[in-house]
Structure formats: C-alpha cells, structure tokens
N, C-alpha and C positions, 0 to 999 in steps of 0.2 A: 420540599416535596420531590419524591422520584420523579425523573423522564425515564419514559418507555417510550419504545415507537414499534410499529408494527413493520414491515418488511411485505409492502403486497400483500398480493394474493397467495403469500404460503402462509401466513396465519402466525410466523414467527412474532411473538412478541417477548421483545428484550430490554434491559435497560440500555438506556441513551451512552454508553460508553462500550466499545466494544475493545478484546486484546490483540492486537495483532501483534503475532507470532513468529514471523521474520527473526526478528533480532536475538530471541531467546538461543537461535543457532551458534552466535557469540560464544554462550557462558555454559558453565558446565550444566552437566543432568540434575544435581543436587539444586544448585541456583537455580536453575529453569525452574524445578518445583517446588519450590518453596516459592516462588512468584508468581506460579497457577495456581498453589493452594490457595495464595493471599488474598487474590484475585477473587477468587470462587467465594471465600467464606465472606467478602468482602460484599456481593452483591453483581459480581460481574458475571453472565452467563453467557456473551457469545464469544468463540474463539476462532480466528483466522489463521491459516496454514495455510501449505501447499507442498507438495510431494519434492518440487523443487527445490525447498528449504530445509536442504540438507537433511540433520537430524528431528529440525523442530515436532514434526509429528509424532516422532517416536519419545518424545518428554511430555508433549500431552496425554500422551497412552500412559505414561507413566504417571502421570498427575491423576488422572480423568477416569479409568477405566471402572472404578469403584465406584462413578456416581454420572455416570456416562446418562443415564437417563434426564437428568436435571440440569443439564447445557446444551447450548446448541454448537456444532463443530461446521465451519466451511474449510472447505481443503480446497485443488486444482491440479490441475492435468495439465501438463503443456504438451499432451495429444496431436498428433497429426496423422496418425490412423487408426481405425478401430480395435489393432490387434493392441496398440503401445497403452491406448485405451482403458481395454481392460487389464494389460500386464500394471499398469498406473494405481487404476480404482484398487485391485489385489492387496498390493502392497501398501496401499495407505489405509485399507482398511487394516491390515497385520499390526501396522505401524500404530495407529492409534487404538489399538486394541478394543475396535468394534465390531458390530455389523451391518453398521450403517451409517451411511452420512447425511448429516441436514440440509447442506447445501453442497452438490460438487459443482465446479465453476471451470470451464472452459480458459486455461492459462495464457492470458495477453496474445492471441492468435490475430493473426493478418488476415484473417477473413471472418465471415461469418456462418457458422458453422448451421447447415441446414439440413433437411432431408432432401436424399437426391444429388447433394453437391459432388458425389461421387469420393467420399473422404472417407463415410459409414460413421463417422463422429457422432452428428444428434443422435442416427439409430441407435446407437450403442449406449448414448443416455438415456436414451425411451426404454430399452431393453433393463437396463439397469435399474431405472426407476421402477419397472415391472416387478422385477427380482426382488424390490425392498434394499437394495445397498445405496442407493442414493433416496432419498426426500423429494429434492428440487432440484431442478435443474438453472444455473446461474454462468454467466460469464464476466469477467474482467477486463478491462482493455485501457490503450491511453490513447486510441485513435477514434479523431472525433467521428471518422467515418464509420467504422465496424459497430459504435458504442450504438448512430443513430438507427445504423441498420438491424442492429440487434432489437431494440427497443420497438420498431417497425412491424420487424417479424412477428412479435407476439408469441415467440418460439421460448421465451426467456421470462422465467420469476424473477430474477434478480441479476443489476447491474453492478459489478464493482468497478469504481472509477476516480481517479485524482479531481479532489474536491476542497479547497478550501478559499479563506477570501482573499490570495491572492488571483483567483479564477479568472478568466474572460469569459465573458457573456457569452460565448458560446459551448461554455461548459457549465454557465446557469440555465442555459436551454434544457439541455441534457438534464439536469436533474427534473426540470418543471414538466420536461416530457415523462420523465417516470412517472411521477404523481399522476399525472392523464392517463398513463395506462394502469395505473395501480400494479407498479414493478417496485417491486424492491430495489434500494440503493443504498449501497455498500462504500463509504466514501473512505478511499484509500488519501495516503498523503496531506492528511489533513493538520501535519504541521511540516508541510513541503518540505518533508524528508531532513528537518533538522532547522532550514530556513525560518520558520515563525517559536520564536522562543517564547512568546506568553501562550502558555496551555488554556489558564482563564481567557482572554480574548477568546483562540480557534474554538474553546467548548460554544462558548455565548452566541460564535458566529453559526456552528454547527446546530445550535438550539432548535434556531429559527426556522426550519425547515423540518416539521413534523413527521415528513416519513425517513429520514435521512439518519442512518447509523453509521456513525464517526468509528472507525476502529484506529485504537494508537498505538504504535508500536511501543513496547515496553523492551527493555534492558536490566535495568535499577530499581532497583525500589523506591530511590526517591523520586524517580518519572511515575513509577503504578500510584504511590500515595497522593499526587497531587491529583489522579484522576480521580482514585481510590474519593477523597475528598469531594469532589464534586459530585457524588451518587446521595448525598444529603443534603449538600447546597451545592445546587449547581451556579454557574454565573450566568446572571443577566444581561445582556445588552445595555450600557452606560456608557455617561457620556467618556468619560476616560477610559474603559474599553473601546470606544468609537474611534478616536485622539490614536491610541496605541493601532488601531488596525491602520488609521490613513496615515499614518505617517511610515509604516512598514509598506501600505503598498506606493508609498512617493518613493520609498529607496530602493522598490525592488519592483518599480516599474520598468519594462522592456523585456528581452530576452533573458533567460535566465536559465543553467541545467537544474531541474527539479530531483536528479540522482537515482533516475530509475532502472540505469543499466542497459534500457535496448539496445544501445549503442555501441555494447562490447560483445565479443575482443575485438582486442587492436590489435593489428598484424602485429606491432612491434610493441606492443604490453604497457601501454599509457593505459593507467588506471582511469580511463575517462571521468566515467560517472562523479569519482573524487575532484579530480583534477580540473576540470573544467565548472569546479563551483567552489574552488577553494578561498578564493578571496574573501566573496560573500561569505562564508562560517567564519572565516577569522574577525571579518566586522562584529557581526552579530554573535559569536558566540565565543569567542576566542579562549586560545587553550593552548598551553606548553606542547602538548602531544600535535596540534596543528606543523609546531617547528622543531620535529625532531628530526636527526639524520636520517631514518627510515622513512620521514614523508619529502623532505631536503630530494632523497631521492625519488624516490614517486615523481616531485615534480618536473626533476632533469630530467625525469627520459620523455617529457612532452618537445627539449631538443632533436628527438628523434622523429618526429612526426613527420609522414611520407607523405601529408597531404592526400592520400587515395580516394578521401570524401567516403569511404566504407560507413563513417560512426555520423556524416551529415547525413547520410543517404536513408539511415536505419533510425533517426531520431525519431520521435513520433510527435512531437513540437515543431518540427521544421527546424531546428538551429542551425547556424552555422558554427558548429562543435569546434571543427578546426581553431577560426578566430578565439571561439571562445577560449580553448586552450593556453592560446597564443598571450588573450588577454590578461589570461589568472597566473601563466606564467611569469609575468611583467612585474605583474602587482606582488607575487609572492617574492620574487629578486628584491625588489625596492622594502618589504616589512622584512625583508631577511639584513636588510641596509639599516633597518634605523629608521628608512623615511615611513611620514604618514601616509596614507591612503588619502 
C-alpha cells in the first residue's frame, strides 16, 4: 500500500518518498531528465531544489514545465536582504520555468527570519505570497536553535531539517514539536549524506513518523529504483531492520561530520565537508574512487591546516573539525598502507 503524508497546514499531500535535487547538479541535463521523468511517471510528486544548486532548477524546468501542475516544487533563497530576495525568487522562478512555487524555504540562515527584524525577508515572503509566486512559506536549518525558534514563531508552514536514526533526542524533539504545531517537516539527510547505506532500514525508520517526508537525494538510477521500489512496498520496521539500525548507530556513535558544508571555505582549500568524514565512507561504503590521486590529494592538503578554528566556529553540530581532520587524515595514511582500520 502507498504512504502519503500530509505536510501541515499547507494541505500538501505527497507520497512518502520525496527527490532531492542536489546531486542531479553532478550529471548532465539529458541524465537529470530522464531521472525526473522516471521519478514522475514512477509515482514521485514532490521535488527539492534551491537556487544555490547550481544548475539543478534549471533541469527541473526542463523536466517539469509541461506538467508543472501535477507536482509539488520546494526551492530556497539564501537571502539576506529583501532586494537579493526577490532578485532570488525571479530567477528561480525563470529557472524552473514557472510561476509559482509550492514551497519557498528561507536557505540555512543564522537567524530567524521575522517581521520587524529589520532584514525585510518575511515581509518580502508575505509580499510574495500575496503576488501568488510562492504558496508557503517554509524554512531550512541544521541549528537546533533557529529550527526551535522557527517552529515557536508560528511564522513557518514547513521545517526542513537533518533527520534520520542516527539523531539525538534533541532532533527527536524538533520533529515531535512539528506534529504539535501541525508544521510540516521536510527531513533532509536522511541517509547522513552517504553514512547509512541500507535505504530499506532509513525508508522503515522514516515510516514511522506520519507527518515526516523523507526527501533522497538521487544521482543514479540504481539509487531512484530502489526508492522507485518502495512506493508499492514499502519496508516495515523488523527485527533485522532493527539489528541493521543499532549496530550502525554503535559504529557511528559520537561526533561525526554529517557533510553538510557550513563549514566551508577553508582559507587554504581543505575540502572539509569530504575530508573530515573520509574514513567513515571508506568503512561503510568503500570504493577505488575513495583512493585515487585526486582524493590522495584532497587529503594532503589537511597538512596545511592553520588551525584558525574558522570551520570549528561555523559547524552547526559543535565539532571539533580541526581534530576531526586530523583524525581522518591518520586513518586515510594507514588504508593507503595496507593497515586495517
């Protein structure tokens, strides 16, 4: 049987697998669409973006604009005043060749964006909303503070936020306070950005929580078909699903980079977000392309690290990025050796 869930109080109702859009930036326009066609014909209706993601919008406009009525599109602004605002909304409405968007989402911002705060941001979605180019108005974040304040305000249909069962209870909070407010949530990272390799587990884990859409990032086609597959049978919660989740969160309990990027740039061009979580992928997911010269060097220039605390300072998990560098640098030397992990 289908999952749908509903999304709050915007009346959004979608099936329980959402595309996130991200990665299609990767591959050409041809590939991008033919794996939004797949998608669509497939049963998949909502699609995540953001203006930030390079070309990605301008391949859903290319996929989408012929049936633009019968999907739902969330985009993002990484806005910080009114005027970039609308120069933003403009373009990605151009870009996805609409004239309207279902959700636009306030892009991982360090505050929370109100009326009054002197920024003109909400006004400018209230405005916008008025106009008919936005639907709803939604925000994104990976900081547990702006997510709760968001959620608070009542300012916000919908939350997007890193969600899966490697979480801490205080990012179980955050989901449970959505359902209390009847807000939509949008759960990003729900295979910690390459970290959880069973799709069945995160779908089963994702289940569970009826108002909660999972969006997954897609690349390959053999990543869309396995999700592709679960819109007819999806997976239950069992006991060996259960088995497969506690033993991923016993090896990937503690600090860990989730690879979301806030943390760059680096004065001196350590690919962080990769770098400081390389180890863990080679465990779990290992791959020739992890030890080629071109990552060999990626990960020599963590030698170069100034120490400045710039990418501690900017984590939105609290790490300490540096060590962790430090650490993945160690371990990648010693698998470049021969030795085990």
């Amino acid at each position: 049987m289908k999952q749908m869930v509903t999304l709050g109080s915007t009346g959004i109702t979608v099936n329980k697998n959402g595309f996130g859009a991200l990665p299609i930036q990767r591959i050409s326009t041809e590939d991008a669409v033919y794996l939004l066609h797949k998608a669509y014909k497939s049963g998949i209706d909502f699609y995540d973006t953001a203006h930030a993601y390079t070309d990605s919008e301008k391949k859903l406009g290319e996929a989408f604009h012929d049936v633009r009525e019968k999907i739902y599109i969330a985009t993002k602004t990484a806005a910080t005043t009114a005027d970039v605002f609308w120069r933003e909304l403009e373009e990605s409405l151009k870009s996805l060749r609409t004239n309207y968007i279902d959700i636009y989402q306030f892009h991982n911002p360090d505050f929370c964006p109100k009326p009054g705060d002197g920024s003109g941001l909400y006004e400018a979605a209230l405005e916008a909303k008025a106009q008919g180019k936005i639907r709803h108005i939604g925000i994104t974040n990976h900081r547990l503070a702006v997510a709760k304040e968001a959620i608070a305000s009542g300012l916000y249909e919908t939350l997007q936020f890193p969600f899966c069962y490697l979480a801490a209870e205080a990012d179980f909070e955050i989901v449970q306070m959505c359902k209390e407010k009847n807000m939509g949530f949008i759960s990003m990272k729900a295979l910690s950005g390459g970290l959880i390799t069973n799709s069945a587990a995160a779908y089963a884990f994702q289940a569970q929580f009826d108002h909660v859409l999972p969006i997954w990032g897609v690349q390959r086609e053999k990543e869309l078909d396995e999700f592709l597959s679960y819109i007819e049978n999806p997976p239950k919660m069992s006991e060996e699903l259960e088995a497969i989740i506690a033993k991923d969160k016993k090896e990937l309990a503690g600090n860990f980079c989730r690879g979301c990027g806030y943390c760059m740039p680096c004065p001196v061009g350590i690919e962080i977000n990769n770098c400081a979580r390389m180890s863990l992928l080679i465990r779990r997911s290992p791959s020739a392309a992890q030890l080629t010269s071109e990552v060999q060097e990626k990960m020599g220039k963590i030698a170069d690290c100034l120490h400045c605390g710039q990418c501690k300072s900017k984590c939105p998990y609290g790490l300490d990025t540096p060590t962790l560098l430090e650490t993945n640098y160690k371990d990648y030397q010693e698998i470049l050796a021969g030795k085990p992990l």
